[in-house]
C-alpha positions in Angstrom: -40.5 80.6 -170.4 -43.8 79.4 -172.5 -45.1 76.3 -171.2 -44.4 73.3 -173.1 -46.8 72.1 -176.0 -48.9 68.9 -175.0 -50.6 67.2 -177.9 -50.5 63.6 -177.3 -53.2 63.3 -180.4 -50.3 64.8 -182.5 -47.8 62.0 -182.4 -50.5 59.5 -182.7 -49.6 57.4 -185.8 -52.9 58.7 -187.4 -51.4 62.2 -187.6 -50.2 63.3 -191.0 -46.8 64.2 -191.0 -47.5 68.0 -191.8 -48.7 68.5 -188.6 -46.2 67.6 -186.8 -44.2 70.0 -188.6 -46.7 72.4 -188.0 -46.3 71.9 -184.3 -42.7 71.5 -184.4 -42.3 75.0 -186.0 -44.6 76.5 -183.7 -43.1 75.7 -180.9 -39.8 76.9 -182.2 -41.2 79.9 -183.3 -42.8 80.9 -180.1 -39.9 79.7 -178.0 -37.8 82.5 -179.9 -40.5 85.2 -179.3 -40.3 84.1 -176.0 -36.4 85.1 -176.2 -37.0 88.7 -176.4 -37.1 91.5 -179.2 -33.6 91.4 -179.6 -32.8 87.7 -179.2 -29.9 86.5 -181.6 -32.7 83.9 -183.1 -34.9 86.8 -184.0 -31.9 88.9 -185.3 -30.8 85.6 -187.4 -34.3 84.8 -188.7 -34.7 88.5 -190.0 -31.3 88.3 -191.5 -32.1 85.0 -193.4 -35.8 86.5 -194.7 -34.3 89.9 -196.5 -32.9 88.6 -199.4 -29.4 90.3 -200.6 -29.8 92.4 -204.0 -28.2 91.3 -206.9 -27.5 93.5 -210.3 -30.2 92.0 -212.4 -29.6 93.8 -215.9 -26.3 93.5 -217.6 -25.5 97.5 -217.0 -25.7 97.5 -213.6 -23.3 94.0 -213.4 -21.0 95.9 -215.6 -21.7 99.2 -213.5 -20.5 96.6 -210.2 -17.8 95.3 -212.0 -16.2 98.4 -212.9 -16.9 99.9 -209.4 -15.0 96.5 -207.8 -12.2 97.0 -210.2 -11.3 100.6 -209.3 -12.2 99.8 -205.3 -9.3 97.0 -205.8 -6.7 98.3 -207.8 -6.9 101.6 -205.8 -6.1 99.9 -202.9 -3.3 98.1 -204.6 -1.8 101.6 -205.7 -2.4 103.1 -203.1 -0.1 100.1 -201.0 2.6 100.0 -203.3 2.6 104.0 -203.6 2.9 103.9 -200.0 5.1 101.3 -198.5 6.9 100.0 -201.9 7.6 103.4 -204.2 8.5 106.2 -201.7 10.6 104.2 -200.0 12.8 102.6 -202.7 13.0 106.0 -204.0 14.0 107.9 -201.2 16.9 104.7 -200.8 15.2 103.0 -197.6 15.9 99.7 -199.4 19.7 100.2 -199.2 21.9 98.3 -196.9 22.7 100.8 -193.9 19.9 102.9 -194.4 17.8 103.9 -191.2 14.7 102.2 -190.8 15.7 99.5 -193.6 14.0 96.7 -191.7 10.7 97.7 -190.7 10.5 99.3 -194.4 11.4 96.0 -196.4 9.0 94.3 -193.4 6.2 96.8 -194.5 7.5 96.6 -198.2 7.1 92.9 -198.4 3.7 93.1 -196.2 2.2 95.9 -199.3 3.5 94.1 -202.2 1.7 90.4 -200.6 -1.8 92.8 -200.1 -1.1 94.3 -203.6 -0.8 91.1 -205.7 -4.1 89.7 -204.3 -5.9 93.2 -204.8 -4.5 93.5 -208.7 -5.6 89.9 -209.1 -9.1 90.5 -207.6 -9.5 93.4 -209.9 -8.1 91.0 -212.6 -11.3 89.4 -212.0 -13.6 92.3 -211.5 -12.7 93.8 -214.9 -14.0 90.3 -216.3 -17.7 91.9 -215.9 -16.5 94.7 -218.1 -15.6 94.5 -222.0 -13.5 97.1 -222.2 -11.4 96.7 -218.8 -11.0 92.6 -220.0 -9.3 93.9 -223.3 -7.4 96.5 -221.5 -6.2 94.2 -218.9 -5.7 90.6 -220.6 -2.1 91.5 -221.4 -1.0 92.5 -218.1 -2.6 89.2 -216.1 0.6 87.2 -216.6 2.5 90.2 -215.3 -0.2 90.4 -212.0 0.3 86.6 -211.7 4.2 86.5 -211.7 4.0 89.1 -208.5 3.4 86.4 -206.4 7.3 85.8 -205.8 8.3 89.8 -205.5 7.2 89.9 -201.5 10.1 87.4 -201.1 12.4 89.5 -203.2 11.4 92.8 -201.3 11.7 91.8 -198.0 15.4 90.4 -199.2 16.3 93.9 -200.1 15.6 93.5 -204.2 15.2 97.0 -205.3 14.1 95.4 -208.7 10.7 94.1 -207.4 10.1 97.5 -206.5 10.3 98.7 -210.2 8.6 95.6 -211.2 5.2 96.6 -208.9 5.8 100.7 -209.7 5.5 99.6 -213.3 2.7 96.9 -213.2 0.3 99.6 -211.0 1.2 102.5 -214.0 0.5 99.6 -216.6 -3.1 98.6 -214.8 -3.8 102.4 -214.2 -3.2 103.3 -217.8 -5.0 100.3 -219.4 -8.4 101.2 -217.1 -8.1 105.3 -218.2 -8.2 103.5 -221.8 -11.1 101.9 -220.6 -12.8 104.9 -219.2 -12.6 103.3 -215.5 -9.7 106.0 -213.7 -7.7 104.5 -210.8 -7.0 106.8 -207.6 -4.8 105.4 -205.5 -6.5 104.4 -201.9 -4.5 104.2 -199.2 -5.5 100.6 -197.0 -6.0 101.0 -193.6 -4.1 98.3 -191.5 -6.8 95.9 -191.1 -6.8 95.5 -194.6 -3.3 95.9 -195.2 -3.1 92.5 -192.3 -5.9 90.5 -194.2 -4.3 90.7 -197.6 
């Protein structure tokens, strides 16, 4: 450990304020050296100095927008695909069927993570002309999913048509757009976060 800095003369009431600072930030500074190459101060201070990139030109905010979009409503196909469509149509829904509960729990689970993904893309495609126009019919539609969960994990087979129809809708509009939509399957961790 570095020895502490003396400078009575410093404190002094004569001493202009930005030395002090000086000092003060000197003594930090070396006090973190003193911590080691890998110290979490130095680790923190080098992530605070690099600063984060940001699209500076309009075609490369549109170029981010566009890539969000598809990155968000993949993964909201790619759910609902998954966990919402292949069961309802192979008739896991229905009362009696084998595995009914944990597929209405998982249903209900997909259709919560696929309304926020559709309405984060909703967003994205705001950096983007084209995906705006193509989309700003079907944002009432992306907002009214917030009650279908619910009505999945109920047993509502409707829901299930009402998100298989909403993903083909947001799908179509962004191949008018130019922007194609693959369906990503989420891994649990992202399927948990929503």
């Amino acid at each position: 450990m570095p020895a502490p800095i003396r400078s009575p003369k410093l404190f002094e009431q004569g001493a202009p304020p930005l030395a002090v600072a000086l000092a003060l930030c000197s003594a930090l500074f070396a006090g973190a050296a003193a911590c080691g190459a890998g110290s979490a101060a130095q680790r923190a201070a080098a992530y605070i100095a690099v600063p984060t990139p940001t699209p500076t030109t309009a075609a490369e905010r549109q170029k981010l927008a566009r890539a969000r979009f598809v990155a968000n409503a993949g993964l909201a196909a790619g759910a609902v695909h998954e966990w919402i469509v292949k069961p309802w149509k192979a008739g896991t829904f229905k009362k009696g069927a084998k595995g009914r509960r944990t597929a209405l729990a998982k249903a209900g689970l997909a259709g919560t993570f696929a309304h926020n993904r559709l309405g984060a893309a909703a967003r994205n495609a705001q950096g983007d002309p084209a995906l705006a126009r193509g989309l700003a019919p079907l944002v009432p539609g992306i907002e009214r999913l917030g009650d279908l969960p619910s009505r999945l994990s109920k047993g509502d087979e409707s829901a299930a048509a009402s998100y298989a129809g909403l993903v083909d809708k947001v799908k179509a509009a962004a191949k008018n757009a130019g922007v194609p939509v693959r369906d990503q399957l989420p891994s649990a961790a992202q399927l948990a976060r929503g």
